[in-house]
C-alpha positions, 0 to 999 in steps of 0.5 A: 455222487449219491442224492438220497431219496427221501422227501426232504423239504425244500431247502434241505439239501444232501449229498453222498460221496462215492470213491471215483472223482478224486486224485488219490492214488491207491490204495485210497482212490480216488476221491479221498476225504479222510486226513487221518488215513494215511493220504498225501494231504495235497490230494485230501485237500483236492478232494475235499475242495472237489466235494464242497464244489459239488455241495454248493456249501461248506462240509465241515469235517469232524475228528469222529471218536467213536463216541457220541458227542453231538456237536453244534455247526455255525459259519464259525466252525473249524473242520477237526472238531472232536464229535460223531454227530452234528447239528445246524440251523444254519443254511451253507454249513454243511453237516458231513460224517465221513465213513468206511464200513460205519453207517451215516445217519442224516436228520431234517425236520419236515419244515427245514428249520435244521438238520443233523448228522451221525456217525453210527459206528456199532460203540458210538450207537451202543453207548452206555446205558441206552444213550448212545450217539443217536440219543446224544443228538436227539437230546441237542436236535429236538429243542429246534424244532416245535413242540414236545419231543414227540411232536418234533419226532413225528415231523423228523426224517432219518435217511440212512446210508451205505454200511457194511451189511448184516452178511458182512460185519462179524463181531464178537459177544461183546457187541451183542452183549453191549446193545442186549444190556439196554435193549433185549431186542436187539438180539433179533439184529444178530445172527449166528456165526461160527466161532462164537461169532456173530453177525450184526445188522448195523442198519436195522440196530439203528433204526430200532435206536431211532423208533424208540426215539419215536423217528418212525419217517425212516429212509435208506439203508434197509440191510440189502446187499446193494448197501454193503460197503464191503461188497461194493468194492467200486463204489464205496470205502471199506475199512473191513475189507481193506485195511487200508482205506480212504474215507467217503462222506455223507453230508447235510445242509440247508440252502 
């Protein structure tokens, strides 16, 4: 497991899965959490009954589309609920977006009144028009906290985990196209490939998504090698590189 460094206030927990401290078998070892992957469900059961011991809370598992519906969490909440993001205000309900090559995005308020959590896939955060899953969650985080968007902003911290990295994640014009349409900056957060290729800097897209949201307190991932999931084989999940793959977590909750 992973504790994030960031300067989350007291009472604002989070926690990182890696692949090791499960009872999956491969492909999917070992510390499986996805249901939808092909896994035998008593060892994603084990595994997820594992992680929540080590959360001390409850990790809600959404149904991720890949779109960008931001979805409110309560000690009611079910796991499956269809959404890529997620937001409390209520302490023990854990937060939790599960990944293997997307980027995790959490939130939390300098005063601990809640937190949130995304599913940055590169269709979720392009959105369409500019709103994309980032912007979706803002829209439903911000009003609990105090003051105007901006003034809630500026107390708002972003950390960012583990994705595949800027070396790593090709794609095709149409991604490039679909961020540009919205933002003609974006197109510094690629690069060339051959092909007619591309290669995309997930991270850095996202943190251009959160500092026009006026999120500046930006933590985690900067695009260096050391949070690639395709190249960190023994530590993280990676659909890209695998194929077949099981899924790890990133989740957030307060105590």
């Amino acid at each position: 497991m992973i504790v994030p460094d960031w300067p989350a206030p007291p009472g604002v927990l989070s926690l990182l899965s890696l692949r090791e401290g499960g009872v999956s078998h491969p492909p999917y070892d070992s510390l499986n959490l996805g249901d939808h992957v092909g896994d035998d469900p008593a060892a994603v059961a084990e595994n997820r009954r594992r992680f929540a011991a080590t959360l001390g809370a409850r990790p809600v598992f959404l149904k991720q589309v890949h779109g960008s519906r931001a979805a409110h969490l309560d000690r009611d909440s079910v796991d499956g609920l269809e959404a890529d993001a997620c937001w409390t205000n209520e302490p023990g309900v854990a937060c939790t977006i599960m990944v293997a090559d997307c980027l995790p995005v959490l939130l939390a308020d300098r005063e601990g009144r809640a937190v949130a959590a995304a599913h940055c896939g590169w269709r979720g955060l392009a959105g369409e028009g500019g709103r994309g899953v980032l912007e979706a969650l803002w829209e439903a985080f911000w009003p609990q906290l105090a003051g105007t968007p901006a003034e809630a902003a500026a107390r708002t911290l972003a950390w960012l985990g583990p994705c595949i990295g800027p070396g790593a994640f090709e794609v095709g014009a149409e991604v490039k196209a679909a961020f540009e349409s919205a933002a003609p900056g974006a197109a510094t957060r690629f690069r060339a490939a051959p092909a007619g290729k591309w290669l995309a800097d997930l991270p850095g897209l996202a943190r251009d998504r959160l500092r026009a949201l006026d999120i500046t307190r930006l933590h985690g991932n900067d695009g260096s090698a050391d949070w690639c999931t395709v190249t960190q084989a023994s530590r993280f999940f990676s659909h890209r590189r695998d194929r077949i793959s099981g899924r790890f977590a990133a989740s957030i909750w307060l105590a």
